[in-house]
C-alpha positions, 0 to 999 in steps of 0.5 A, a space after each residue: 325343561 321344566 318351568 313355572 306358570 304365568 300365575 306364580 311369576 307375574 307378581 315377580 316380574 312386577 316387582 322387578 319392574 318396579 324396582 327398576 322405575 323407582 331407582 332402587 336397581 339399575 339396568 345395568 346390574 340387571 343386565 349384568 346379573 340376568 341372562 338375555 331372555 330373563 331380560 326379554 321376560 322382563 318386557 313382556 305381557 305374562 300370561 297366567 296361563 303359560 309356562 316360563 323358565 324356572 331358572 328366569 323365575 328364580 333368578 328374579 326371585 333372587 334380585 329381590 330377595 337382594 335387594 327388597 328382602 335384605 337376605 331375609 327368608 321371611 321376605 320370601 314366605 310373605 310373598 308366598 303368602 300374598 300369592 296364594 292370597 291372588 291366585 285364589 282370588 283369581 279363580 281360575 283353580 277349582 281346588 281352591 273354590 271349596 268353601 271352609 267347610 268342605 276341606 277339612 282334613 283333605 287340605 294337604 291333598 288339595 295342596 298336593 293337586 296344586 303344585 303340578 299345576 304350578 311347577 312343571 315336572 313337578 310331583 308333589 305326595 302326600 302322607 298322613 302322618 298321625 290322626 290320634 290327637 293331633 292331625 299330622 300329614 307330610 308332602 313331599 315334592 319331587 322336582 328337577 335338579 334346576 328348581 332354584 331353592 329359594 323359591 321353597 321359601 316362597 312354596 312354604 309361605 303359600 302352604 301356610 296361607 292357605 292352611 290358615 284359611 282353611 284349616 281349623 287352628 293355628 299352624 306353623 310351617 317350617 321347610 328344609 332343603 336337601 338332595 336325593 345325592 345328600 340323603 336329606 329332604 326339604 319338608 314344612 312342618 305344621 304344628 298348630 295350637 289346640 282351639 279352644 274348644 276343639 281338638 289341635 291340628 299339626 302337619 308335617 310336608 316334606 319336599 324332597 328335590 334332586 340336586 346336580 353334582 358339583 356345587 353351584 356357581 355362585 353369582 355375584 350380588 346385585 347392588 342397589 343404588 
């Protein structure tokens, strides 16, 4: 089965709680929109340095994509964002020890080495597109049927916070999604201005996820009150 690690659901889990205690979800559309071991998640201490169901994280992600983000992806990427920002401020992944100047142009397969240690059963690639002018690379990441799609927003917010600190420039990151079965891929893209003085930098990082046959069910929204 695969899953998520501690590090990347906590903040979640948080979050859900405290929309509970501020009033701005109930219990009870929690309860009728959650399985019973989201519910049990919910309740525990998370431990960073283990492995929770995927789909519990994903079905968190989506409460609060409803009912704090109003549907916006934005509010997605920005958490990816502020997760990077604590996870690397945790220190507990060497990756992200290096200092400015040590990754240079290996940002991508730095990124690349971090997803596994993220998202179990995930294989994550990475390809140098272009270094004549502007630097351009691509990743691409292979996952389970089950990895929920709305947490490839908050994977593009995390990219893109940590290739801003690291990387020289100004970048953007675009993702897409698609399945093996429709012949599509998701891929973030990254196309930074030229700094002045100094040659531009751009990216492209394709995720590419399977997809089960048929079409999902849709579950019902959960209301805030």
């Amino acid at each position: 089965m695969s899953g998520v690690k501690g590090t990347a659901i906590a903040s979640v889990v948080e979050d859900v709680n405290r929309l509970l205690q501020e009033g701005r979800l109930s219990r009870d559309a929690l309860e009728a929109r959650l399985d019973a071991a989201d519910l049990e998640v919910l309740e525990q201490k998370i431990v960073p340095a283990l492995w929770y169901p995927i789909g519990t994280y994903g079905r968190l992600v989506e409460v609060l994509f409803e009912v704090e983000g109003q549907r916006a992806h934005e509010y997605l990427i920005e958490r990816g964002r502020r997760a990077a920002d604590r996870i690397r401020a945790t220190g507990l992944y060497s990756q992200l020890s290096a200092g400015r100047g040590d990754w240079g142009n290996r940002i991508g397969k730095i990124l690349v080495s971090l997803g596994p240690a993220m998202f179990k059963d995930s294989v994550w690639t990475f390809h140098l597109l272009s270094t004549d002018g502007p630097l351009r690379w691509r990743i691409e990441m292979d996952v389970e049927p089950d990895y929920p799609d709305l947490c490839r927003y908050s994977t593009q917010g995390f990219i893109d916070h940590l290739s801003r600190i690291y990387g020289e420039g100004r970048v953007r990151v675009t993702s897409e999604r698609s399945s093996r079965t429709l012949s599509s891929a998701t891929r973030s893209r990254m196309a930074p201005r030229r700094p002045p003085g100094g040659a531009a930098r751009s990216c492209d990082a394709r995720s590419r996820r399977s997809r089960p046959s048929g079409s999902p069910t849709r579950t019902p929204p959960v209301r805030a009150r």
